[in-house]
C-alpha positions as CSV (number, residue, x, y, z in Angstrom):
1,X,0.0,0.0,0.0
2,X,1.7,3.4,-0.9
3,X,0.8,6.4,1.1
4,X,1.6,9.5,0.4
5,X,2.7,12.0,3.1
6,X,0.1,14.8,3.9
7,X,1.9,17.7,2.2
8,X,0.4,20.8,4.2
9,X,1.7,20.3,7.5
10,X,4.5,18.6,9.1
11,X,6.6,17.8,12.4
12,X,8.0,20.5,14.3
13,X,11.1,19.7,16.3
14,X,8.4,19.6,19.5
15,X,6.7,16.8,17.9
16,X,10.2,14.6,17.5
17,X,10.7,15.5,21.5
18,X,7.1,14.2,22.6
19,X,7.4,10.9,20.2
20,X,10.8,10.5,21.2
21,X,10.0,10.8,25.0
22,X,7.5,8.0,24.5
23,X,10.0,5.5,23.1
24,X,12.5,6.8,25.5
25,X,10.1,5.9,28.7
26,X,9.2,2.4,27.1
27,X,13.1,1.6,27.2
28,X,13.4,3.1,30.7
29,X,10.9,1.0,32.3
30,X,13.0,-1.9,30.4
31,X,16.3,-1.0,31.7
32,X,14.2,-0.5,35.1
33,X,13.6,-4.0,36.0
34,X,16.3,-5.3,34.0
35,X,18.5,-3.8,37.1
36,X,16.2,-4.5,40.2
37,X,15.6,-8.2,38.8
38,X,18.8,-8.8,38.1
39,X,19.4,-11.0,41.2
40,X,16.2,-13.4,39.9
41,X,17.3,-15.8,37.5
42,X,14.3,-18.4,37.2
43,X,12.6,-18.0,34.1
44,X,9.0,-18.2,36.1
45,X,10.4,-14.6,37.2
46,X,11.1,-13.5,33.1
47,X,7.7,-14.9,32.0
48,X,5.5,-14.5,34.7
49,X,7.3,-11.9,37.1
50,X,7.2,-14.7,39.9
51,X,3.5,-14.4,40.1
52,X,3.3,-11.6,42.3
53,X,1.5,-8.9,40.1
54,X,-2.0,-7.2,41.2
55,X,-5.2,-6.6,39.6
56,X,-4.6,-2.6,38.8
57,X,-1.0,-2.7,36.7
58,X,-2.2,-6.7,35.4
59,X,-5.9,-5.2,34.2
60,X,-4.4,-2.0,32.8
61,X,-1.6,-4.3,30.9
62,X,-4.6,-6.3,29.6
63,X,-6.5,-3.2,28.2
64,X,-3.3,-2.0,26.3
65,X,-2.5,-5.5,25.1
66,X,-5.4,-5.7,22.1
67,X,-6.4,-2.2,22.1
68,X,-3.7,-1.6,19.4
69,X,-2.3,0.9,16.5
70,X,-5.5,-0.8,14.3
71,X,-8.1,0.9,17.4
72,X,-6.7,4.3,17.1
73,X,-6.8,4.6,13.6
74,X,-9.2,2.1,12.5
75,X,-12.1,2.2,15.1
76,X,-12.9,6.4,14.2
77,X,-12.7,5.1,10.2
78,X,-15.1,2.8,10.9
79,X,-17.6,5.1,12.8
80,X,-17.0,8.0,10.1
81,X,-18.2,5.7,7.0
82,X,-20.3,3.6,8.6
83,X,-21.9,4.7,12.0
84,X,-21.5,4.4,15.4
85,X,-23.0,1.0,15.5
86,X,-19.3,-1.0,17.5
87,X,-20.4,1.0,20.4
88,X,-22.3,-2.4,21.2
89,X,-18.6,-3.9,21.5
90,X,-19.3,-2.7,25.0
91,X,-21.6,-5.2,25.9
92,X,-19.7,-7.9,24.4
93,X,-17.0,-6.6,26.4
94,X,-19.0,-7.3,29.7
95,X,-20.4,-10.8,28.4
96,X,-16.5,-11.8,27.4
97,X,-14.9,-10.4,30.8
98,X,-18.2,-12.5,32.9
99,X,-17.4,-16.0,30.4
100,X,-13.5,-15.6,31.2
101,X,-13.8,-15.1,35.0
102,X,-16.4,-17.8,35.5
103,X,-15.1,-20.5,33.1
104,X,-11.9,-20.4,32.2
105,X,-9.5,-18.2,34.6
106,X,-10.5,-20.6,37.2
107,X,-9.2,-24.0,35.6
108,X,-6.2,-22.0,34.0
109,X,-5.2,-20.2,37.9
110,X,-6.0,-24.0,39.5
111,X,-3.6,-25.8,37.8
112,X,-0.8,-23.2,38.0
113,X,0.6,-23.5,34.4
114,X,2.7,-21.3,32.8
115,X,1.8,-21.9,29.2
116,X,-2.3,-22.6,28.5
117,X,-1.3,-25.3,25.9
118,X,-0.3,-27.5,29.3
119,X,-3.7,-27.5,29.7
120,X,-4.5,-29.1,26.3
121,X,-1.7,-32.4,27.3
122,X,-3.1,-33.2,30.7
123,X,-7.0,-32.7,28.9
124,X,-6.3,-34.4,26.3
125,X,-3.2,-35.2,24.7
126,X,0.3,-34.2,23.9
127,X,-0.4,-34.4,20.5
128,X,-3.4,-31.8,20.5
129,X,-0.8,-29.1,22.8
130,X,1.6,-29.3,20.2
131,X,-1.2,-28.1,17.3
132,X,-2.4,-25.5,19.9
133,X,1.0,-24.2,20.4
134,X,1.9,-23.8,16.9
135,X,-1.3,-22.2,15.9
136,X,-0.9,-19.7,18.4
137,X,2.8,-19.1,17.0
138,X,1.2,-18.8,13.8
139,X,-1.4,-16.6,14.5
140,X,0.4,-14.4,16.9
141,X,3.5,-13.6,14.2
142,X,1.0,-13.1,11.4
143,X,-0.9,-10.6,13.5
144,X,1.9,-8.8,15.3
145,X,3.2,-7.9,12.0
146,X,-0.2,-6.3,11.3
147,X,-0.2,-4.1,13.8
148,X,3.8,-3.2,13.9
149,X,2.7,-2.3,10.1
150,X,-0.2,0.0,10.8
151,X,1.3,2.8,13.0
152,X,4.5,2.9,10.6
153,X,1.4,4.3,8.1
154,X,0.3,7.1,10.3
155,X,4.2,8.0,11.0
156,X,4.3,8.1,7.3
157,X,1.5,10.0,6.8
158,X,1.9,13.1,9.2
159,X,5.6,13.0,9.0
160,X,7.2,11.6,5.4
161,X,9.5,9.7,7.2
162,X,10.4,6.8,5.9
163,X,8.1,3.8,6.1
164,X,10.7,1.0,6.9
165,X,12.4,3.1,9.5
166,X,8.9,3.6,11.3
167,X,8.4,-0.3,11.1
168,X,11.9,-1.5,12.5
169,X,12.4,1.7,15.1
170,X,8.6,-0.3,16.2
171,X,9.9,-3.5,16.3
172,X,13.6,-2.5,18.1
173,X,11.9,-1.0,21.1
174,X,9.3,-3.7,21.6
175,X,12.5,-6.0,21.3
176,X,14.8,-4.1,23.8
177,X,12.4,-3.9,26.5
178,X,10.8,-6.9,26.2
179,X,14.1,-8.9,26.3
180,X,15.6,-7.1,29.1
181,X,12.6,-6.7,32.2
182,X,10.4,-9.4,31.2
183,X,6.8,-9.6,32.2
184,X,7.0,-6.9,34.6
185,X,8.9,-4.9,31.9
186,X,5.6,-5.1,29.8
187,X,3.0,-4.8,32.0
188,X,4.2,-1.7,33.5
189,X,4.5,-0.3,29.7
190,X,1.6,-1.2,29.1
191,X,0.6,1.0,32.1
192,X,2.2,3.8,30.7
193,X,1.1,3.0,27.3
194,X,-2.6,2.7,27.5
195,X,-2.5,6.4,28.9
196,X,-0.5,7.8,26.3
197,X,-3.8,6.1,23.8
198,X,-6.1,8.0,26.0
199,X,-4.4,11.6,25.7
200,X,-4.2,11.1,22.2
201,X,-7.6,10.5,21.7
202,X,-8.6,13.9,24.4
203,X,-6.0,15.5,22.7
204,X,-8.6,15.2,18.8
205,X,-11.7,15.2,20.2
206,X,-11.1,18.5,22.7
207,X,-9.9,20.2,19.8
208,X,-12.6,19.1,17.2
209,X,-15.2,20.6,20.1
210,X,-13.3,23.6,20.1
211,X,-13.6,24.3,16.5
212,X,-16.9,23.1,15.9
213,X,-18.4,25.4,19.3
214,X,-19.5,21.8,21.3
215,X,-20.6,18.8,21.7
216,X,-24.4,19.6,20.7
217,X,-22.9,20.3,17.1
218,X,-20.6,17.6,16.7
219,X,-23.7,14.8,17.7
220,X,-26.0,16.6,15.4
221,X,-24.1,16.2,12.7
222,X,-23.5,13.1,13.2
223,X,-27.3,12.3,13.5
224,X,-28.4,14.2,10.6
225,X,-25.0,11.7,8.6
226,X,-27.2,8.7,9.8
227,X,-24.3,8.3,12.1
228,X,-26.5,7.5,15.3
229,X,-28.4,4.8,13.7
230,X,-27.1,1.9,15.9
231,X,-30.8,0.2,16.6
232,X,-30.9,-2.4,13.8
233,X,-31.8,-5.6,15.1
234,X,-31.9,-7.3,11.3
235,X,-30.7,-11.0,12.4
236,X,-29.2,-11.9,8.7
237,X,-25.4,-12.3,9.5
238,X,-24.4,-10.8,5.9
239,X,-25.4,-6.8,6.9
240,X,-22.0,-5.6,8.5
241,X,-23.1,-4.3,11.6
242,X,-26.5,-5.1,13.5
243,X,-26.6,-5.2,17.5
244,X,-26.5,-9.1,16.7
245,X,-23.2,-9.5,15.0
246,X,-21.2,-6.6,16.7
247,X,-22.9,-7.9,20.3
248,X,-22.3,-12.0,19.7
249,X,-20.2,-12.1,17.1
250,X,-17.6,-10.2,18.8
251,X,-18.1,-11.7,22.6
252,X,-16.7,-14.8,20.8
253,X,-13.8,-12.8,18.9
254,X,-13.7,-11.4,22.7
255,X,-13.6,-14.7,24.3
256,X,-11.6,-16.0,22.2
257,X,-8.7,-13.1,23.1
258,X,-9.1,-13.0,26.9
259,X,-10.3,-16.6,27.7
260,X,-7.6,-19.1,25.7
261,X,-4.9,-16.1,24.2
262,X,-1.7,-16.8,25.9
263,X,-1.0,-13.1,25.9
264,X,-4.1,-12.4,28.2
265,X,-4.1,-15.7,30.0
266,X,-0.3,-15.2,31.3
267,X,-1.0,-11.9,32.8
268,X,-3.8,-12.3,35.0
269,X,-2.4,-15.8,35.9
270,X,0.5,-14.1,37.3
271,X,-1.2,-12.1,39.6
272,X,-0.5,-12.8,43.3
273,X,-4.3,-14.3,44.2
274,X,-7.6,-15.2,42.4
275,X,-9.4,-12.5,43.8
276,X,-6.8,-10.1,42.2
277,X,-7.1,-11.9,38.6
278,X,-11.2,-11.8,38.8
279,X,-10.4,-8.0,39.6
280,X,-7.9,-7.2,36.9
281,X,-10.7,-8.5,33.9
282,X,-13.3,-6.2,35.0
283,X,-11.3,-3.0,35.9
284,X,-10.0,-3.6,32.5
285,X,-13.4,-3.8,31.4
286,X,-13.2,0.1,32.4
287,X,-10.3,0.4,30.3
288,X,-12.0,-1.1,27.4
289,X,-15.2,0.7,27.0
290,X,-13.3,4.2,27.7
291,X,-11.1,3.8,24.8
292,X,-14.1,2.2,22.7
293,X,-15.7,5.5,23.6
294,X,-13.1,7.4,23.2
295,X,-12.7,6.1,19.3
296,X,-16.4,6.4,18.6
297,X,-16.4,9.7,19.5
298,X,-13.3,10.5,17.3
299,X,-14.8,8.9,15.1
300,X,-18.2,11.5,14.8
301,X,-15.7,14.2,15.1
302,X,-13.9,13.1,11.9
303,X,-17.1,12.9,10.4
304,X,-18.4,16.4,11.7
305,X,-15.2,18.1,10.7
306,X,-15.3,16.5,7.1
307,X,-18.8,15.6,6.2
308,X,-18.9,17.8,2.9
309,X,-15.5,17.0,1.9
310,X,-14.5,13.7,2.1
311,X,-10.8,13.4,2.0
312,X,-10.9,9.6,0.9
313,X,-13.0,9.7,-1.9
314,X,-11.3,13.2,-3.2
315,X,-8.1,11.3,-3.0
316,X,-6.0,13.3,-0.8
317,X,-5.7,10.1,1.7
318,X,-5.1,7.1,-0.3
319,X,-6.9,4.8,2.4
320,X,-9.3,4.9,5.4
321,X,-6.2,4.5,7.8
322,X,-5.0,7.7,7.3
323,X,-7.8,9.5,7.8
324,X,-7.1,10.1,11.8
325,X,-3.7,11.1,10.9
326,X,-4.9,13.7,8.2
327,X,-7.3,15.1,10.4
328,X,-4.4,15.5,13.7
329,X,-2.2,17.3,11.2
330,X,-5.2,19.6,9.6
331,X,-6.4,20.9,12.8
332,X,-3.4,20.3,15.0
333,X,-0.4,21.0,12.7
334,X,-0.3,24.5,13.9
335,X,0.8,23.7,17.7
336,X,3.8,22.4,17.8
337,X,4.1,19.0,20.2
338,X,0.3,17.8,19.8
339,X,0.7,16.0,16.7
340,X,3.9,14.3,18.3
341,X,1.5,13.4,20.9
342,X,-1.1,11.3,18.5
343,X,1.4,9.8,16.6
344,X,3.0,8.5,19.8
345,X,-0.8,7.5,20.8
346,X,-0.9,5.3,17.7
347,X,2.9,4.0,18.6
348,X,1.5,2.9,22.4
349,X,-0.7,0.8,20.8
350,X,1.7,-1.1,18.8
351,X,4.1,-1.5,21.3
352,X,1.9,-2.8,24.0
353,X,0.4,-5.3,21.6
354,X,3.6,-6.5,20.1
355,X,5.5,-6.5,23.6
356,X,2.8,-9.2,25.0
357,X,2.6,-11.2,21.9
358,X,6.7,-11.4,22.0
359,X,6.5,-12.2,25.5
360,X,3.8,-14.9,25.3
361,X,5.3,-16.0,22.4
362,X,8.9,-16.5,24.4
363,X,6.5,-18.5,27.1
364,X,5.0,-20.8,25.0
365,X,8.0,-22.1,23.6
366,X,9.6,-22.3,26.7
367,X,7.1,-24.0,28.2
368,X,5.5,-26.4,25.5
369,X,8.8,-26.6,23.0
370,X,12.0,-26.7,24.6
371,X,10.9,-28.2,28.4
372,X,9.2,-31.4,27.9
373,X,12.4,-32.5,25.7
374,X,15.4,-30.5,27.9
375,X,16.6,-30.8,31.2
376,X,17.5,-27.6,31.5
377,X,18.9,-25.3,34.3
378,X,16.5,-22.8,35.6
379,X,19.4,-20.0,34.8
380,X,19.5,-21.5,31.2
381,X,15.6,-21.3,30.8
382,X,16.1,-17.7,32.1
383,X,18.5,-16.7,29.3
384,X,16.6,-18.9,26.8
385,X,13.7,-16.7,27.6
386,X,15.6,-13.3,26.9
387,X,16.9,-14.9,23.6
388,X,13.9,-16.4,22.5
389,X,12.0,-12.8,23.2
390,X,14.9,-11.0,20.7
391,X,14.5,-13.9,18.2
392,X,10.8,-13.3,18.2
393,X,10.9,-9.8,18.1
394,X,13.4,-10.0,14.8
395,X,10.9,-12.3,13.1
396,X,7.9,-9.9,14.2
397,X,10.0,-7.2,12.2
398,X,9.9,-9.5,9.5
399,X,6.3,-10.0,9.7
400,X,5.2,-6.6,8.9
401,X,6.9,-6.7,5.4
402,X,4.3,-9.2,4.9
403,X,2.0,-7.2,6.6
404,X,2.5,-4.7,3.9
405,X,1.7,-6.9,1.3
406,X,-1.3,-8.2,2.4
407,X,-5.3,-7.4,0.4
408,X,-6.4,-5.0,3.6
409,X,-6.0,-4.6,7.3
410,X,-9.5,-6.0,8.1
411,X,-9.2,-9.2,5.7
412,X,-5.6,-10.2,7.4
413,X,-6.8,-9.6,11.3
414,X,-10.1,-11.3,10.7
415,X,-8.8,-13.6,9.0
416,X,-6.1,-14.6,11.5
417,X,-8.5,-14.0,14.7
418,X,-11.6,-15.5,12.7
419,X,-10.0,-19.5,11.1
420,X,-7.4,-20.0,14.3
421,X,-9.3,-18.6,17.0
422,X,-12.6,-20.1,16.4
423,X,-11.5,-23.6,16.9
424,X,-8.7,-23.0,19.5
425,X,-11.5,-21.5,21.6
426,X,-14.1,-24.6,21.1
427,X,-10.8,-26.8,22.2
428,X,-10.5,-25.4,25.3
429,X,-14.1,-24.8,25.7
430,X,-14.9,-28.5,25.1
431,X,-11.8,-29.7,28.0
432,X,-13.3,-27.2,30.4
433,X,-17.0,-27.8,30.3
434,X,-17.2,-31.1,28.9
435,X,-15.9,-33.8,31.1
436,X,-16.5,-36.9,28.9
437,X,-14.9,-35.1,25.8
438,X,-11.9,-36.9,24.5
439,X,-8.7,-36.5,22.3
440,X,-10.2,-38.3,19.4
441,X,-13.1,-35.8,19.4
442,X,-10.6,-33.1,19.8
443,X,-8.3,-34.1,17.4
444,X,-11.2,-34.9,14.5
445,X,-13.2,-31.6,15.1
446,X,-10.1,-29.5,15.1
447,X,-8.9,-30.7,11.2
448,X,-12.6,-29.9,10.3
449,X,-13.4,-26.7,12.0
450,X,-10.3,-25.2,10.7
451,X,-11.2,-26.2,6.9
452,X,-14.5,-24.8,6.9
453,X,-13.7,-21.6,8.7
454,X,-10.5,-21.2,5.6
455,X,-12.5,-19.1,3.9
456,X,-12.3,-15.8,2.1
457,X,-14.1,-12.4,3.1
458,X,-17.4,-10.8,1.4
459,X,-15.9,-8.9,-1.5
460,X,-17.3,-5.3,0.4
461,X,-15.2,-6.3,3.4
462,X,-11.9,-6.7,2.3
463,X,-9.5,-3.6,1.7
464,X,-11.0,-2.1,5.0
465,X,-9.4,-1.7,8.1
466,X,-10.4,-2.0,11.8
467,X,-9.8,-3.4,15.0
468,X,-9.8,-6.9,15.7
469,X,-13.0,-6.4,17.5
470,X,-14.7,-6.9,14.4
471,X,-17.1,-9.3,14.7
472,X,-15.6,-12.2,12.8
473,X,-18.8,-14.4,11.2
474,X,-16.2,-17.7,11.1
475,X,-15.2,-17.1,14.5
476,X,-18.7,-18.5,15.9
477,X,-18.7,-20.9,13.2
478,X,-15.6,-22.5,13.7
479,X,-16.2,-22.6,17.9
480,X,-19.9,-24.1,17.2
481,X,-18.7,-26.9,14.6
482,X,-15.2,-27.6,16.7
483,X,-17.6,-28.2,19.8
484,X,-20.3,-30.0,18.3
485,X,-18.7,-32.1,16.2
486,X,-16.2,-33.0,19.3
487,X,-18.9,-33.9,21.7
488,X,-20.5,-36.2,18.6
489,X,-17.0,-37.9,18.3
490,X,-16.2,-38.0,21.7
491,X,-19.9,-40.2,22.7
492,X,-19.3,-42.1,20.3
493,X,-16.0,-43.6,21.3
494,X,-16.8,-44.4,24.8
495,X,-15.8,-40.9,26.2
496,X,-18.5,-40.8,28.1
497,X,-17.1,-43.6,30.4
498,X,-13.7,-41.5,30.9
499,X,-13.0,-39.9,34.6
500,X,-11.5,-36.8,34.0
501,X,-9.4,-35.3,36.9
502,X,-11.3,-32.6,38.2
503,X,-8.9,-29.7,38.3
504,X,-9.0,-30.1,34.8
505,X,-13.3,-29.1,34.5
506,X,-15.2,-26.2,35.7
507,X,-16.6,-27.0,38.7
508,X,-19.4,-25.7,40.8
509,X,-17.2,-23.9,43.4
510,X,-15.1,-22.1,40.9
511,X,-18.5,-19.9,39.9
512,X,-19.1,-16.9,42.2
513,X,-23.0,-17.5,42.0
514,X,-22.1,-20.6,44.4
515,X,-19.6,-18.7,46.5
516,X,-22.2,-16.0,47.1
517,X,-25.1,-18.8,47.4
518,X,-22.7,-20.9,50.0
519,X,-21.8,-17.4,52.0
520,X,-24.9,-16.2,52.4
521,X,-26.0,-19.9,53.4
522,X,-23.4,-20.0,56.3
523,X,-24.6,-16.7,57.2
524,X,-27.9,-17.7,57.8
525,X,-26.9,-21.2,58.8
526,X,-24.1,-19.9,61.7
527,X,-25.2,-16.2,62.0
528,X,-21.7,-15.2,60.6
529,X,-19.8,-15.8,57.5
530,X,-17.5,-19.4,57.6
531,X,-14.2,-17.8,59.1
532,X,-11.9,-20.2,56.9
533,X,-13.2,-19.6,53.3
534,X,-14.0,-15.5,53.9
535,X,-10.3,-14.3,55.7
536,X,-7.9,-13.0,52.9
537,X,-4.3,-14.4,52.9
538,X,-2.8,-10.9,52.8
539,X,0.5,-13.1,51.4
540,X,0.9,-14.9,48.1
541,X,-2.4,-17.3,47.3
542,X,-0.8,-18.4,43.6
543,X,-0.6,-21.9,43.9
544,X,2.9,-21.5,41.6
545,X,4.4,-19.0,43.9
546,X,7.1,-20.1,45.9
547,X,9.2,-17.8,48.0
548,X,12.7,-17.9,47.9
549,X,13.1,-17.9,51.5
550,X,11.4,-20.9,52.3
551,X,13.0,-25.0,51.8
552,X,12.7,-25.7,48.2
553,X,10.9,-29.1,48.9
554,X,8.4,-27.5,51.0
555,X,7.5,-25.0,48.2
556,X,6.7,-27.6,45.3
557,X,2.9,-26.7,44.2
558,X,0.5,-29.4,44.8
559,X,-0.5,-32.2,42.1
């Protein structure tokens, strides 16, 4: 895709210092806990930061993670030429966070695993880990290579600079701070990160108020565009947005992301208790419908601005990417330092998503790859980590030069997200709630599901781009078929006479509608709450945590 640099403004020195700060605090946090972990050498401390984290940095890391470069310039592209219609993504926000805390952060924080595709062996089969784990490879290179690609086009755009240099200057800083400070490196970015995405956004839609005298203006505008008619309840899945497929289609893109993606999954299982994990999903459920807001209402102030003159179809942008950009530097190119500001927004994004894939990515080979067929040193794993996160981060570089070659935005992330997600999520989904499922089910159903979800896009979705949010039609396909087509397998080959351990299944006790039933039964049954399941361990409740004070036998976790 060429772009062509928006010739009437440019960056001002001010604008090189703001970006440049950005970067330069990304590193920093890097170096940071490079030094003050420098005495750990486990690699459960690299990839996990020795599961001590709590729910505020952990759910703040998970907002930043898939809220990327494609949601600051994609999401307000989407609302300008088509409505406002992914505000819905909200509630599939709130259905996703509620499936992930009941069903499958419970099993996944039980068992204490590093890598989810454990989970898939002691389910199932070793045989069915090793496909999960290279389809998550897979999918996680492909699509961190989208979206190290997409903020190198907004660079481009506002500044001219070159579009390779954007792309590996991405790709460099992800590596250095990833490989140096680990987990805590990246959730603490991410911290950072997910505020700079925020101020970007303020930073447009303050401005666009400014100019147009208010709110009131901007939202009729928007009305009288037709870009306030979210109410269409039309169930055919072909129409590209109705409350059904943004609402259900994109809890299971959701669900898919938060409940079985090794980048999510490793974060909140690191934290120092259950009760903290729990926390972390739905105070980044805050996170997540701010920004979501936050780009919609760009999104009507791009549209409000440039409702009469369309700089798309008159050419002056060569694609609906760069339409955020060219508005920044049309109202913002004047004062110097704001610009620098969005563009760094845009860079966040990027960094937070590609720093967790590179970091998951470094886990799961560790875990399911190189462990199970080494025996390894702990201080060995620990530098296999840090090599394995700058290998990954040179072949993400790589990626995006793909990336760049790719039909559209859209058709590569739904595509990725949509065949490999679908059935990786009906995998887990069929281990977890199904105890008489079975590896020959599993294995059967997964060939299947991801043939008939290998499909092309509708001709007037591709070339488009957007977040991966967007509800994916094969996604629900491929988790139905993997799970009914497993269960039909599964009977039929005596699963149903199996005994599955029950760590590995949702249980009652891991829902909090029991918890709450059971409390306020003891209440009622003793007059106060039962002393032994209500008191908080103010220490370390992981299961995997062991402190480095204590005997070594005495700290093994439970089987």
């Amino acid at each position: 895709m060429s772009v062509a640099p928006f010739v009437g403004a440019s960056f001002a020195a001010a604008d090189y210092v703001v970006f440049a700060f950005m970067l330069a605090v990304s590193a920093a946090i890097g170096v940071y806990y490079a030094w003050t972990d420098r005495a750990l050498k486990s690699s459960d401390d690299f990839l996990t930061g020795g599961r001590r984290l709590t729910a505020l940095p952990v759910s703040l890391s998970l907002t930043a993670s898939f809220m990327s470069a494609i949601t600051v310039l994609a999401n307000p592209a989407e609302v300008y030429r088509y409505g406002a219609s992914i505000v819905f993504y909200g509630l599939s926000y709130f259905m996703s966070m509620v499936v992930t805390s009941e069903v499958f952060l419970p099993v996944f924080y039980r068992l204490s695993i590093t890598s989810i595709y454990e989970y898939l062996e002691l389910r199932f089969s070793r045989a069915t880990r090793l496909l999960g784990t290279l389809l998550f490879i897979v999918q996680t290179i492909l699509y961190t290579g989208i979206v190290i690609y997409t903020p190198a086009l907004a660079l481009n755009q506002v500044t001219g600079m070159d579009l390779w240099s954007a792309v590996i200057s991405t790709g460099v800083v992800c590596t250095f701070y990833c490989t140096m400070g680990g987990l805590k490196a990246v959730v603490w970015t991410d911290v950072f990160q997910v505020g700079v995405m925020l101020a970007g956004f303020l930073l447009v839609i303050i401005r666009c108020v400014v100019l147009k005298g208010g709110v009131g203006l901007i939202i009729s505008d928007s009305r009288q565009g037709g870009r306030l008619d979210i109410w269409d309840f039309d169930p055919k899945p072909q129409k590209r947005h109705t409350f059904w497929t943004v609402t259900f289609g994109g809890t299971f893109v959701w669900v898919s992301i938060y409940g079985i993606n090794q980048a999510q999954v490793q974060r909140y299982i690191s934290c120092k208790s259950i009760t903290h994990a729990k926390l972390s999903l739905f105070i980044n459920l805050i996170g997540l419908c701010c920004i979501l807001l936050s780009s919609v209402f760009a999104g009507l102030c791009l549209y409000s601005v440039y409702k009469n003159c369309d700089p798309w179809t008159a050419g002056i942008v060569s694609a609906p990417d760069q339409l955020m950009p060219y508005l920044v530097m049309d109202i913002l190119g004047d004062y110097p330092g704001l610009p620098g500001l969005f563009v760094a927004a845009a860079y966040s994004g990027s960094l937070s998503t590609v720093s967790s894939s590179i970091n998951a990515l470094a886990a799961v080979t560790v875990e399911d790859l190189i462990k199970p067929h080494m025996t390894v040193s702990d201080k060995k794993l620990s530098f296999i980590s840090k090599v394995l996160s700058f290998l990954y981060g040179v072949l993400c570089i790589g990626m995006a030069g793909l990336a760049s070659l790719m039909g559209g935005i859209l058709q590569a992330t739904i595509s990725i997200f949509g065949i490999i997600g679908g059935p990786l999520l009906g995998l887990f989904s069929l281990g977890i709630i199904c105890p008489f499922a079975n590896s020959k089910g599993c294995n059967l159903t997964a060939s299947d599901s991801f043939n008939r979800t290998s499909t092309g896009l509708p001709a007037h979705m591709s070339n488009i781009a957007t977040s991966p949010a967007q509800p994916d039609h094969d996604s629900p396909i491929g988790t139905i078929i993997t799970i009914l087509v497993g269960l039909f397998i599964s009977l039929v080959t005596g699963g149903w006479k199996r005994k599955v351990d029950s760590r590995l299944t949702l249980v009652k006790s891991d829902t909090t509608v029991f918890c709450i039933f059971k409390a306020l039964k003891d209440r009622l049954m003793t007059g106060k709450p039962d002393v032994a399941q209500t008191k908080e361990n103010h220490g370390n409740q992981n299961p995997a945590f062991c402190n480095i004070e204590l005997d070594y036998m005495k700290c093994n976790t439970p089987t």
